[in-house]
Every structure is written in structure tokens, then in C-alpha cells.
C-alpha positions as CSV (number, residue, x, y, z in Angstrom):
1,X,5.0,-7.7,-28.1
2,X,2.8,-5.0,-28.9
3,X,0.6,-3.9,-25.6
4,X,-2.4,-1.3,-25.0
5,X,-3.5,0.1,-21.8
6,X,-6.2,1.0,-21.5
7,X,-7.6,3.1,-18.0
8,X,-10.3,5.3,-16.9
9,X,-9.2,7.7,-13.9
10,X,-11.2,9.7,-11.0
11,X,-8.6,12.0,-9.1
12,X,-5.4,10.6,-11.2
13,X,-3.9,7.7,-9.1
14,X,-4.6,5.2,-11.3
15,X,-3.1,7.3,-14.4
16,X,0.2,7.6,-12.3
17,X,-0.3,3.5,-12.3
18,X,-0.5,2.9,-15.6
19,X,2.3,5.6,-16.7
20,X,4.8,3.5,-14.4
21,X,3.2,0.3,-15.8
22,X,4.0,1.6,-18.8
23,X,8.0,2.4,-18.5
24,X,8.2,-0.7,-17.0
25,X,6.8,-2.7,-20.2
26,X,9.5,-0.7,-22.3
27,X,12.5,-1.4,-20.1
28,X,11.4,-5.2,-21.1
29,X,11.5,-4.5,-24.6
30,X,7.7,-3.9,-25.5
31,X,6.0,-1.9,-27.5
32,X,3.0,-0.2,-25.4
33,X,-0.1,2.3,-26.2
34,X,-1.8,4.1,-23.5
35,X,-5.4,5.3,-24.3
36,X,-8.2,6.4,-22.2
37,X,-11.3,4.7,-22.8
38,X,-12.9,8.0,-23.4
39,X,-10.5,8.2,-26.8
40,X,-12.3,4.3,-27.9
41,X,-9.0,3.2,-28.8
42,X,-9.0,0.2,-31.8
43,X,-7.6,-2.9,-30.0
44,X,-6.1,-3.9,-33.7
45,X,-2.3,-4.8,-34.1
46,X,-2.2,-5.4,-29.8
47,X,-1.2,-9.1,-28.5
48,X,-1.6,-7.9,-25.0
49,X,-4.5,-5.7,-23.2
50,X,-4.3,-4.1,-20.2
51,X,-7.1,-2.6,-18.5
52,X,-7.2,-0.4,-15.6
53,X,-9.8,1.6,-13.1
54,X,-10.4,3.1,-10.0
55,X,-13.1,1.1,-8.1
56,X,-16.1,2.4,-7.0
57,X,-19.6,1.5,-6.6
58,X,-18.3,-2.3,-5.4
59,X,-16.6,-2.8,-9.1
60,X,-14.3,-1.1,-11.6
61,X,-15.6,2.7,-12.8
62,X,-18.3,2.4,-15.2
63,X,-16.1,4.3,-17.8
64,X,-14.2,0.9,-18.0
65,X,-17.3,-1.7,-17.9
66,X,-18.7,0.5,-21.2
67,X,-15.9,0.2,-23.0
68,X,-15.8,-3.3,-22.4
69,X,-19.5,-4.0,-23.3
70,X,-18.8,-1.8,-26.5
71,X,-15.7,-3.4,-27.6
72,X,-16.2,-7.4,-26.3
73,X,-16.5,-9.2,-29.2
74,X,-12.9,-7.8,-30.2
75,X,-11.8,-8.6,-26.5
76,X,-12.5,-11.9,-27.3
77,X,-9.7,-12.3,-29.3
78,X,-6.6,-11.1,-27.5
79,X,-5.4,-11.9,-24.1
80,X,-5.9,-9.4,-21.5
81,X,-4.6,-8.9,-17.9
82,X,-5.8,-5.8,-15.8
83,X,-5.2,-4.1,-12.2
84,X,-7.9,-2.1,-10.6
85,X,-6.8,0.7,-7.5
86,X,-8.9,0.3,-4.2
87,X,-8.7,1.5,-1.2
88,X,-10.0,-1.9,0.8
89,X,-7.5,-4.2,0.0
90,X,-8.0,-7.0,1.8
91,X,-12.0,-7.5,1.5
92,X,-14.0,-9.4,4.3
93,X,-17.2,-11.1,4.0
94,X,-20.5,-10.0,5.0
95,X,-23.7,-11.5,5.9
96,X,-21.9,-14.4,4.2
97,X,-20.9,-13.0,0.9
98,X,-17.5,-11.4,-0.1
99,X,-17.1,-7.6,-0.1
100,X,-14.0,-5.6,-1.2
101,X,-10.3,-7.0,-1.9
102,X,-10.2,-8.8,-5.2
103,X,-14.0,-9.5,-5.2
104,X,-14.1,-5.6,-6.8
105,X,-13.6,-7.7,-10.1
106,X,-15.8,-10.0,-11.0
107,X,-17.3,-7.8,-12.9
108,X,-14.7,-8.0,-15.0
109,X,-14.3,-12.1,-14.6
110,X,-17.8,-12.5,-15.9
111,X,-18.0,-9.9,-18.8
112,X,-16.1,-12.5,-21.1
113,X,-16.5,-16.4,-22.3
114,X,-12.7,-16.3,-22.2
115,X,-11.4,-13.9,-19.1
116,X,-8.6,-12.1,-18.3
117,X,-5.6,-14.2,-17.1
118,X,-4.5,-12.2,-14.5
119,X,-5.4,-9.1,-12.6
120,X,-5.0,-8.3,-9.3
121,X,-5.3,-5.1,-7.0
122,X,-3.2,-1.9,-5.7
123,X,-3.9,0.6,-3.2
124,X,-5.1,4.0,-3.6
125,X,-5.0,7.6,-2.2
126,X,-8.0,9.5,-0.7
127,X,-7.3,13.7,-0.5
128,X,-10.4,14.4,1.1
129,X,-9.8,17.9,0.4
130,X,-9.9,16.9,-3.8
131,X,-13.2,14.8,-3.6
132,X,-16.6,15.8,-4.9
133,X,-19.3,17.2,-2.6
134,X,-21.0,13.7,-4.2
135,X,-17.7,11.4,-4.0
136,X,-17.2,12.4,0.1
137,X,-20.5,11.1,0.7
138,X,-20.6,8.0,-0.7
139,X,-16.6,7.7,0.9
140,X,-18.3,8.6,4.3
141,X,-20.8,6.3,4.1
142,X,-18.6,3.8,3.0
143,X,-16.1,4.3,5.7
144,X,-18.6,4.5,8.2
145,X,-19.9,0.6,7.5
146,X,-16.2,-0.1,7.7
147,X,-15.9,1.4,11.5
148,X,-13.7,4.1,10.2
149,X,-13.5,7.9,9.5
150,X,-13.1,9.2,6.4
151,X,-9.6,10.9,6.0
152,X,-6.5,11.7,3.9
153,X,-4.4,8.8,3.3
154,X,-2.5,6.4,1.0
155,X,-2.3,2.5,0.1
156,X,-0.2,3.2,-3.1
157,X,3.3,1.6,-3.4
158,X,4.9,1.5,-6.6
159,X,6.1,-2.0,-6.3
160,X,2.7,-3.3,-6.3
161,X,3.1,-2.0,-9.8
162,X,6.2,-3.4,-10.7
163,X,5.0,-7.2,-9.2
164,X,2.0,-6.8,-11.4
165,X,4.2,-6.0,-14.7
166,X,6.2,-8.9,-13.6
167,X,3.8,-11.2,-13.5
168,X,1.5,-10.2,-16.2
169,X,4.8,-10.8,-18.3
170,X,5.5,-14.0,-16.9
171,X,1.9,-15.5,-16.9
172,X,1.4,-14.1,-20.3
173,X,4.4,-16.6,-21.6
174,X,3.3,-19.5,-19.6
175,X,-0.3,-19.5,-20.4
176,X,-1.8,-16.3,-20.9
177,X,-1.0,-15.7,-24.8
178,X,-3.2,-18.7,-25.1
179,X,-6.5,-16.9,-23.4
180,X,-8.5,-15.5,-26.6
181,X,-10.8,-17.6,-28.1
182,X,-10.3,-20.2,-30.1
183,X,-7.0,-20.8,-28.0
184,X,-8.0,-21.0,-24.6
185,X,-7.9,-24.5,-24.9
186,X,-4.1,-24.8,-25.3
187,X,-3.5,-23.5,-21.8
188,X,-6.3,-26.1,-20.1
189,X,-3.4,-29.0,-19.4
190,X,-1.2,-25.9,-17.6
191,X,0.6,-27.2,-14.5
192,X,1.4,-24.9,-12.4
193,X,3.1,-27.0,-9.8
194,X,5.7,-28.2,-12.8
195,X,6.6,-24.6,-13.4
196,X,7.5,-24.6,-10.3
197,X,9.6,-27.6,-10.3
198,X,10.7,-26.3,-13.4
199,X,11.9,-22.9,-11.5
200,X,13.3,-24.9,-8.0
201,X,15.4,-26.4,-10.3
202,X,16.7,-23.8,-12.3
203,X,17.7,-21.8,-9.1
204,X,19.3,-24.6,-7.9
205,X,21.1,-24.8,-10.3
206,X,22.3,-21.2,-10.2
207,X,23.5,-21.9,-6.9
């Protein structure tokens, strides 16, 4: 299988993501492309996409979102998975509406007719002494609605990584090669609870 990732980074913990993501798609026998957006890589040849960002502003970096409203029509056609890097992991809700966690991508849910078919989060790093003047603000500010200070500190664990490698593989053979358009369909009658009979079995068998 021939996969591109594509990523946008801030202060370069998402790049170290997507390099890891990337030995770990070759160990399984793939052939992978990294690109920045900012090169406007061609998504031709590619049966997989992956897309990754740092989140800010309550959704993936803008770099990403651009790219994706200047190249959806050809998104449209191959399947795509993607992991953004946040550091509020878990989310909550607010005056009744979900903030954080994996609400950070619906922006990404709704920019296509057919989505991605998995994507999930994995933490970040804050060096408050690397931030912007403009970037410590806005991470004060937001910190300080949290109940928190703003400091030094990581969330990032490589096997957050290696779970979502594992399961963008596996998901991509059970349904997710089917989720471009004109395809989608195929995947609608998808049990998930027989896969898992399926899998019981199988280990059970194993002993």
C-alpha cells in the first residue's frame, strides 16, 4: 500500500509523530511519503492519506484545514485516517456543549461528504520557554479557563503512536479502503460486533 502523510507542525512534536508513524508503516511493509502541507503535495498514486496537526484555536492548525479546502475534491477519492496532538486530552463539556478531547476534530469530520475513517488524538509538549510572545498568551488564557497554570510539560507517549498505526492498518482492511466516494457504500453493512466474534474465536483458537 502506497501512504502519504501529510502534517503541518508549530514547535515540532507533531513532526516527531509522524516520522515514528512513518517507520512504523515501513516495518509493515508499506510504502509511505511525508510532505508538509506547505510543499502542496499531489495526492496521486496514494491508497491511504494520513493527515496530521497540532491543535489550536479549538481545531486542527489552519495550515491543515487550507490544504484540505484546496485539495477536497481529490480527498474525496481516497481513504484517509488522521491523528491530531493536543494537550486536553480528555475534553469536558461546557455550558452544555463539548470542548477539547476528540471534539478538536470535527472540523475535520465535516469538511468531507465521505470522512475520514479513523483518527483519534495524542498528547503534546508545552516548553514554555520555546513559545511565541503571541502563542503564551493564548496558552495562559487557555490554561487559566481550565483552573490551571501554564507550565513546561508533556502528554506525548510513543505508543499512542504505535496504537494509532495499528489501528489505522487494521480498520483500513476491515472497512476503511472502502471510504472514498463512490465506495463508501460497501462498508455500510460493517459489523463490528462479528469482527469481534470473528477475532474471540481466532484467539481461542490459538489457545
Amino acid at each position: 500500500m502506497r501512504i502519504l502523510i501529510v502534517y503541518t507542525t508549530r514547535y515540532g512534536t507533531t513532526e516527531r509523530a509522524v516520522k515514528l508513524a512513518k517507520k512504523l508503516f515501513e516495518e509493515e511493509g508499506h510504502e509511505v511519503e511525508v510532505r508538509e502541507v506547505k510543499e502542496n503535495p499531489s495526492l496521486r498514486g496514494y491508497d491511504l492519506v494520513v493527515m496530521s496537526a497540532p491543535v489550536y484555536r479549538d481545531g486542527p492548525h489552519w495550515d491543515l484545514t487550507d490544504w484540505i479546502s484546496e485539495h477536497r475534491e481529490e480527498l474525496e477519492d481516497v481513504p484517509k485516517a488522521f491523528f491530531l496532538v493536543a494537550m486536553h486530552l480528555a475534553g469536558s463539556v461546557f455550558m452544555g456543549k463539548l470542548h477539547g478531547g476528540i471534539a478538536y476534530s470535527q472540523p475535520l469530520i465535516e469538511a468531507f461528504e465521505v470522512p475520514p475513517f479513523y483518527g483519534t488524538l495524542i498528547g503534546g509538549e508545552i516548553d514554555v520557554e520555546r513559545l511565541s510572545d503571541e502563542d503564551r498568551r493564548k496558552m495562559k488564557r487557555f490554561y487559566a479557563v481550565l483552573g490551571e497554570r501554564l507550565e513546561s510539560k508533556s502528554l506525548y507517549r510513543e505508543e499512542d503512536v504505535k496504537a494509532f498505526v495499528r489501528r489505522t492498518l487494521l480498520y483500513y482492511d476491515w472497512f476503511g479502503k472502502h471510504f472514498r466516494r463512490g465506495e463508501v457504500n460497501k462498508a455500510k453493512d460493517f459489523d463490528f460486533m462479528e469482527k469481534v466474534r470473528e477475532m474471540e474465536a481466532k484467539l481461542d483458537a490459538e489457545g
